[in-house]
N, C-alpha and C positions, 0 to 999 in steps of 0.2 A: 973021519968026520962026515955026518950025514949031511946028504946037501938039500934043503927043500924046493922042488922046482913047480912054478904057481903059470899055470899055464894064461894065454891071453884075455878065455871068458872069465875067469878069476878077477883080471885083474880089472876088468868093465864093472862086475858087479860091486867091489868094496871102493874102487878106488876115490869116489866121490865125485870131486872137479865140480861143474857149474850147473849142475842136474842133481843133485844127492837124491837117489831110490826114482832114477827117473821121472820127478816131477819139475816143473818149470820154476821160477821164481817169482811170477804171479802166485799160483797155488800155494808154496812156500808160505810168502808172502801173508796169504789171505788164513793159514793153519798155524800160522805166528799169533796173527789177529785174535784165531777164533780161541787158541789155548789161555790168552791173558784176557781174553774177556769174560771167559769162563771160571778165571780162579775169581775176578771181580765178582761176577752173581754168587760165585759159592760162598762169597765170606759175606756178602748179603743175606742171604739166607740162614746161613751158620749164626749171625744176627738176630735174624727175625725168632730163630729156634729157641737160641738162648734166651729170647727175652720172653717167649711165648712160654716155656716150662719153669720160670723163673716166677709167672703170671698167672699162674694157668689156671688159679680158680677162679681170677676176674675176668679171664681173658675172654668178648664176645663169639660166640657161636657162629661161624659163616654159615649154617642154615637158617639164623633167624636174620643173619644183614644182608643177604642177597638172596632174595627171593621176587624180586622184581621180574617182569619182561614187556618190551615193547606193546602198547595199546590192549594188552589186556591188564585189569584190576582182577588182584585177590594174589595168594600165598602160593608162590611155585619155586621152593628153593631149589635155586643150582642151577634150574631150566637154562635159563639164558646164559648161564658161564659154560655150562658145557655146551651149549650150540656153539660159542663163540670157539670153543678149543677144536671142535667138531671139521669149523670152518678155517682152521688154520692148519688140521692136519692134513686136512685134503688140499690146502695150496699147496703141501708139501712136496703130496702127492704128482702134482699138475707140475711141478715141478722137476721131480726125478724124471717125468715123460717128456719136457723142456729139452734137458739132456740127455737124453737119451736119443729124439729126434737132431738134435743137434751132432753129435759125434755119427749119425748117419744120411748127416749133409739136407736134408730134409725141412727145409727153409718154412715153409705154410705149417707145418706142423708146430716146428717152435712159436710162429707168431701167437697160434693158437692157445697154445699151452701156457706160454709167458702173457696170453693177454688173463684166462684165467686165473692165476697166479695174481695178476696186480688187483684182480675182480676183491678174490679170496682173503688178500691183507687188507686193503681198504675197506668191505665190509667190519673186519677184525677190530682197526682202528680207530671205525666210528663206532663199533658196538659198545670199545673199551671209554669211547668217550663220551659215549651215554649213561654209562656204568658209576660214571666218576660224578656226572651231573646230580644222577641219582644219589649215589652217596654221600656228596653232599647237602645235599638237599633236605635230606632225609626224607622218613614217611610219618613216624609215629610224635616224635617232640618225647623231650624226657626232663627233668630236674637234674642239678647240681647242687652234691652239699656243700658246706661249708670247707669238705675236708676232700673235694673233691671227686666224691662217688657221683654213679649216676644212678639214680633211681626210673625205671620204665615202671608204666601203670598197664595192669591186666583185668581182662573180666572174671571177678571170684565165681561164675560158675564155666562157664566155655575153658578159662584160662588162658583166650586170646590177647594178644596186644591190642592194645586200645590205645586209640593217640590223643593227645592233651585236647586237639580240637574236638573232639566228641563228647567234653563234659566240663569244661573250663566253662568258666560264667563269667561274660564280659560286665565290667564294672565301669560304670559312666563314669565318664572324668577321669580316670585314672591314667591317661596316656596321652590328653590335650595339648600340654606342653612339648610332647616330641611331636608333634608334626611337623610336614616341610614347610609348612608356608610359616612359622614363628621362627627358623631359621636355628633352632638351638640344636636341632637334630645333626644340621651341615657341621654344627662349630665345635661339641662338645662332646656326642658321641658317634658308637660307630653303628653300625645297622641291628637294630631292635628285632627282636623274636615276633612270632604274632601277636603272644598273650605273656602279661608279667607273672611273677611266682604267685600274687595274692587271686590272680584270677586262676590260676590253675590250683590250688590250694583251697579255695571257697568254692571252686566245682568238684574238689574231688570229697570236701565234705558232704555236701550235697549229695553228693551218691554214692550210696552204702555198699552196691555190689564193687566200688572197683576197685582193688588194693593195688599194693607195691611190691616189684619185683627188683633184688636189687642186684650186684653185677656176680655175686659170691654164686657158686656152684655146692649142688648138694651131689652123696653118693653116686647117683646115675648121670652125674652130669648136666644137669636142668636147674636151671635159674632157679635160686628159693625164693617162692611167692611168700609173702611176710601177711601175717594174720590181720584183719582190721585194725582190731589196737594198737599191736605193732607199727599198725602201715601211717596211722595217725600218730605217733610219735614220731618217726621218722620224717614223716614230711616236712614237721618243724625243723629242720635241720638245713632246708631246701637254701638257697642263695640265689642262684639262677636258674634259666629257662633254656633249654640248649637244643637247636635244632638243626638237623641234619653234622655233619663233619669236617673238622677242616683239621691244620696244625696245631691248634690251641683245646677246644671241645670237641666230644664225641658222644653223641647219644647215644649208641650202640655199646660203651663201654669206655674199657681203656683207653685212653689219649694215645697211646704206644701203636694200638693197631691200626688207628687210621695214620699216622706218621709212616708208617711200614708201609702199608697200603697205598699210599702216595708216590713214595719212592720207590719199591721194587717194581709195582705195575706201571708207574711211571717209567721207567729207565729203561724198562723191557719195550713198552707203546713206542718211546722215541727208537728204539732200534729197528722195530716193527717200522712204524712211520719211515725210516732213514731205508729201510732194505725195499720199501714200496716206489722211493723214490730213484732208487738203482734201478728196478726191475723197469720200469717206466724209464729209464735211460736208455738202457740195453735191449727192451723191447723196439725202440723207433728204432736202433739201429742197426737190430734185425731187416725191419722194414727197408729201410733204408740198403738191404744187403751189405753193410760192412762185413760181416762175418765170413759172409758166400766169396767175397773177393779175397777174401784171406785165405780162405778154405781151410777155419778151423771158427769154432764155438766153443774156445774158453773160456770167453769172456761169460757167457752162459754158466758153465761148468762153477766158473769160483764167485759169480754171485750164487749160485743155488747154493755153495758150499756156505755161506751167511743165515741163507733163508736157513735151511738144514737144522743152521745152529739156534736160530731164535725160535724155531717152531719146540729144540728138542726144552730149550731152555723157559719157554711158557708148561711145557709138561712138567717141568718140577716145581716153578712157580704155583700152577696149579693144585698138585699135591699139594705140596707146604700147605699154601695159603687159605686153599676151599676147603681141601677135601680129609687132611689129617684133623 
């Protein structure tokens, strides 16, 4: 009988014990973390997918809802979301060079690099939170039927978006009872649009070039602008005035996608937020030289292994969300 004899490096490399594949139980630890946070976004996503192919002829266009950017006015879709991915892949960046200086003991270099890094998400953080302002906010104002669609107004010869305040015709009297100082506004309802349906309705009479675009997609994928006639029956349908996005309306479209929109870039920002506020722990205690007394920079190593994850996890967010 054959005997199998496993000599001493054999038996370092399978045998496990309290290092499995020579990593520590921090790192362990934080590659536990990152794999069940990871099945979490995918079935998010797997989510948003299914409901979006489910949707997909109403579902709005992330070229026409984010086209926004900081202090300048006018149409630049995407600009701003790709700066913002721009500046998160470079903290990533800033990061691998973090660790890198670290594992070659190199203490001013880390401070550097991790102060970059907290620069790089906090820029991210706030741009994501001007993003959300914006979005709810909105820009254009749109109609609600009855049956819940949303109708946006266009100009029939440009075929730009035109928003309700450009041609709604304010109607005296029509809105005296909700002011704040008659107190019915505090008691009875919740926060009023600018303009009610009958003023947005009697302006868009008023003007013959602007018809209605409603949420349904034609062959090439572009909102169907609906003829005058058309656009004038339709708008008897109208019920409310709806502006900017929240959980309940959305001007831009489907209720579905700003609900999505909320939560997945919601839960990604707080991770962002939560990994800014490690980096900014870890960074004073650079300063501080905890590490140098130790004379190791893991702590470094398995917060970058976070940052890593949320930078890779805004790239498919991205995809999905903007760009498919």
């Amino acid at each position: 009988m054959d005997t199998t004899v496993t000599t001493g490096e054999e038996q370092n490399v399978w045998g496990g014990g309290n290092e499995p594949l020579g990593a520590s139980y921090g790192k362990m630890m934080m590659w536990f973390f990152i794999v069940s946070d990871a099945l979490t976004f995918s079935g998010f996503l797997c989510a948003y997918g299914f409901s979006r192919f489910k949707f997909i002829e109403t579902w709005p266009i992330a070229d026409e809802v984010f086209t926004h950017v900081p202090f300048f006015h006018g149409n630049y879709p995407m600009i701003y979301v790709a700066f913002m991915t721009f500046i998160l892949i470079m903290s990533s960046v800033t990061m691998v060079l973090a660790v890198d200086a670290g594992h070659k003991m190199q203490k001013n270099k880390v401070i550097w690099y991790m102060f970059l890094t907290i620069i790089g998400g906090a820029i991210f953080v706030g741009s994501q939170a001007w993003e959300w302002n914006t979005f709810i906010k909105g820009d254009h104002g749109a109609l609600e039927t009855k049956g819940g669609r949303i109708l946006q107004f266009v100009d029939a010869k440009s075929g730009e978006h035109v928003a309700i305040a450009d041609f709604s015709k304010v109607i005296a009297g029509e809105r005296e009872q909700h002011e704040r100082k008659n107190g019915i506004w505090f008691m009875q309802e919740g926060s009023l649009p600018t303009y009610t349906v009958n003023e947005v309705v009697e302006g868009f009479k008023a003007n013959p070039n602007i018809l209605i675009r409603v949420e349904n997609k034609d062959e090439k994928g572009h909102k169907i602008v609906l003829s005058r006639e058309e656009s004038l029956k339709k708008i008897a349908d109208a019920s409310q005035v709806v502006e900017g996005a929240n959980l309940i309306h959305n001007e831009y479209g489907s209720r579905l996608f700003a609900d999505f929109f909320f939560f997945i870039t919601g839960f990604h920002g707080f991770h962002v937020f939560s990994g800014v506020v490690i980096n900014i722990i870890i960074f004073f205690n650079v300063i501080l030289g905890t590490y140098e007394k130790r004379r190791s920079y893991e702590m470094v190593e398995k917060v970058g292994l976070y940052w890593h994850f949320v930078d890779l996890v805004w790239v498919f967010v991205f995809t999905f969300f903007y760009l498919v």
